[in-house]
C-alpha positions in Angstrom: 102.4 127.9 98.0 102.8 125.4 100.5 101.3 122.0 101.7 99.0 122.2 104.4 97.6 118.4 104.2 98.2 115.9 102.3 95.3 113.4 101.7 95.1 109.5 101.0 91.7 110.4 98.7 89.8 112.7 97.4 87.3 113.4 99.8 89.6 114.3 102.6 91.3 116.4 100.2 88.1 118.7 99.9 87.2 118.5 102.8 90.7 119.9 104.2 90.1 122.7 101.7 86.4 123.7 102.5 87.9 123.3 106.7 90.2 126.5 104.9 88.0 128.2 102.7 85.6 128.6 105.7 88.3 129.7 107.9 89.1 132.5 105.1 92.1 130.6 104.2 92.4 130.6 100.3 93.4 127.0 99.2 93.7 124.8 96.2 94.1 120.8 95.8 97.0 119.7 93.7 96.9 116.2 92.1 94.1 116.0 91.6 93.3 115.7 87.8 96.2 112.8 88.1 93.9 109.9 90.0 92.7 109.1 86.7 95.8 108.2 84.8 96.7 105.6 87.5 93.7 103.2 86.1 93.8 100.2 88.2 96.7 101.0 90.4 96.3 103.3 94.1 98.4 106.3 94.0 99.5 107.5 96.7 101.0 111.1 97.8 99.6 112.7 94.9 96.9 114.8 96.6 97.9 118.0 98.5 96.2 120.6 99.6 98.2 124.0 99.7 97.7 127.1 101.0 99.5 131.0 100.4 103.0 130.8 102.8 101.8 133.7 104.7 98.5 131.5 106.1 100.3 128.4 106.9 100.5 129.0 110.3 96.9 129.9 110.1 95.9 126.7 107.9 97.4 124.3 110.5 95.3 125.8 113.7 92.1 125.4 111.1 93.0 122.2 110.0 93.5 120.9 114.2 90.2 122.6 114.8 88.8 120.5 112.1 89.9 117.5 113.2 91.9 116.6 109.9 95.0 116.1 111.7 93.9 113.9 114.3 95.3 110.1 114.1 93.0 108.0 113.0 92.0 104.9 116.1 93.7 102.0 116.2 91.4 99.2 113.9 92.1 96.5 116.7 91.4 97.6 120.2 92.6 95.6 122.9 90.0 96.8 125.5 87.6 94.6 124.1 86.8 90.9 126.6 87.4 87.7 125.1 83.9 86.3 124.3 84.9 83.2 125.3 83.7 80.2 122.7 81.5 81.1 120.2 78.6 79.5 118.2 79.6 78.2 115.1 
């Protein structure tokens, strides 16, 4: 098996594998019955989504398609006009 995607939560990490499982890719999350020993604390790295070697290859191309591997925007755009002064 290898790693396909790793995911910051859970719901990326099924989403990554449904992307596979409908692109006939066979794939299974790892980590995941270990979010609920952390308690309180994030952890971070522990989900993974993995997928036969043979169909990594395969799994990338589905997971681009997908959009999974895309970066994510920037949170502060600089396009954006100074309003000027504001209201209080």
């Amino acid at each position: 098996m290898q790693v396909a995607y790793r995911a910051d939560n859970l719901f990326d990490a099924h989403l990554a594998r449904h992307a596979l499982e409908d692109a006939g890719i066979p794939a299974f999350v790892f980590g995941e019955s270990l979010l609920g020993a952390g308690g309180e604390l994030p952890l971070f790295g522990v989900l993974r989504v993995c997928v036969p070697d043979v169909a990594l290859p395969q799994a990338r191309d589905a997971l681009q398609a997908s959009g999974l591997l895309d970066e994510p925007p920037a949170p502060i755009s600089e396009e954006l006009p100074d309003p000027g002064l504001l209201p209080a």
